[in-house]
C-alpha positions in Angstrom: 19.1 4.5 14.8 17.6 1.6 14.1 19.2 -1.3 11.5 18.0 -1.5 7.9 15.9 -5.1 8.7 14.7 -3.0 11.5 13.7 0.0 9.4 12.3 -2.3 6.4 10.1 -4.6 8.8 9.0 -1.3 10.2 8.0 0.3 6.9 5.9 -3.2 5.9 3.9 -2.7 9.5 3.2 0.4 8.3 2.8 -0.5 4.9 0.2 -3.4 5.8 -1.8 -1.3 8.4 -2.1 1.1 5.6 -3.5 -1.3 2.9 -5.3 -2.6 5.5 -7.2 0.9 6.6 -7.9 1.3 2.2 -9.6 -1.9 2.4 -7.4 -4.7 1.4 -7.3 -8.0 3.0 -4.4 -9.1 3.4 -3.5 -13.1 3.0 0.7 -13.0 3.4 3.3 -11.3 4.6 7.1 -12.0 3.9 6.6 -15.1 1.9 10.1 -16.4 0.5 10.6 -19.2 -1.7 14.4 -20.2 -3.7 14.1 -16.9 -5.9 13.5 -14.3 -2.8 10.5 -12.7 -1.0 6.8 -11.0 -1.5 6.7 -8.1 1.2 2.7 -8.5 1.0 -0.1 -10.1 -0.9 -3.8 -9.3 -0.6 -7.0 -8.6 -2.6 -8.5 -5.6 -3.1 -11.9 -7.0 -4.6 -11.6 -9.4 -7.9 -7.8 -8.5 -7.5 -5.0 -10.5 -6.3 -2.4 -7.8 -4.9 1.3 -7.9 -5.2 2.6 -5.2 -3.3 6.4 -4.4 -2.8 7.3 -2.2 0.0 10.3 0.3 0.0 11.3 2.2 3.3 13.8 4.8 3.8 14.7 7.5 6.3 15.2 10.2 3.6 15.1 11.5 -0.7 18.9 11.7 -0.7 18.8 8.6 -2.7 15.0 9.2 -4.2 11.9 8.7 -3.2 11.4 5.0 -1.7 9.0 4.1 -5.1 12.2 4.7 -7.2 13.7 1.9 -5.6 11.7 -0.8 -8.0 14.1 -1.0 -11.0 12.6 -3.1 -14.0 14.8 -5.8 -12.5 13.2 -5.7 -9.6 10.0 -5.9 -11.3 10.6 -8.7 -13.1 11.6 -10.9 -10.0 8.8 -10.0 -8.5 6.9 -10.8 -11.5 8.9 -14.8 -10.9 7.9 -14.6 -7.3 4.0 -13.8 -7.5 4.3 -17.3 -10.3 5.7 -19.3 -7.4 3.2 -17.9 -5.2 0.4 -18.2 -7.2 1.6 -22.1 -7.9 2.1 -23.0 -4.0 -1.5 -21.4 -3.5 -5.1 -22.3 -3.9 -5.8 -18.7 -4.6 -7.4 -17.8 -7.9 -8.7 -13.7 -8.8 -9.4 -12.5 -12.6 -7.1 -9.8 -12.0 -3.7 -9.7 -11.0 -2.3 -6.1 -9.8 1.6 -5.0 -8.8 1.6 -2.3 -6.2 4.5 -0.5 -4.7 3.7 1.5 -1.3 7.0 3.6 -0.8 7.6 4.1 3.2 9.5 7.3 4.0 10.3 7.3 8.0 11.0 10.8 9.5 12.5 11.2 12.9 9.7 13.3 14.7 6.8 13.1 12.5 4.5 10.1 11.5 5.9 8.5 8.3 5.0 9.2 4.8 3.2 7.1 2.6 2.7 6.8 -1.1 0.5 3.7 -2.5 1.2 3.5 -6.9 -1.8 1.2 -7.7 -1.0 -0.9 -10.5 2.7 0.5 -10.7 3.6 -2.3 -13.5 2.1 -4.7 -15.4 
């Protein structure tokens, strides 16, 4: 049974080979700065993609996409500021994803991409 880093770093390789196959190009993965992390940005066109990634094994608790609370969203709102500060990176649209990871033991893993999930 593998850790929860373990099962969140694998959700964001699946995650990011996922966005990857629908055409975005990714430009970072886990970037932290003093007020936490970005799972992954990319672009997806004229848009500059903030995508948070939520794994689990299992619904008990929800489905993974339930796990981004409107606190949630605003800190990631703070952290896609610093990034766009500490980058030379500039897109007329800015877009939130969440791509919601569900790992199952002896099946490939389930994945749901909300496009634009806040604002």
């Amino acid at each position: 049974m593998p850790t929860r880093s373990e099962l969140g770093a694998r959700g964001e390789g699946i995650a990011a080979a996922y966005l990857t196959d629908a055409g975005l190009r990714l430009l970072d993965r886990n970037w932290r700065c003093r007020d936490g992390e970005l799972d992954i940005v990319a672009r997806e066109g004229d848009a500059l993609v903030f995508c948070e990634v939520k794994t689990r094994r299992g619904t008990g608790y929800g489905h993974p996409v339930e796990a981004v609370t409107p606190a949630k969203q605003r800190r990631l709102r703070t952290l896609a500021q610093r990034w766009l500060a500490a980058h030379d990176e500039h897109a007329p649209d800015l877009r939130f994803d969440v791509v919601g990871v569900l790992v199952r033991p002896a099946a490939p893993a389930l994945v749901m991409h909300l496009r634009g999930a806040f604002s």
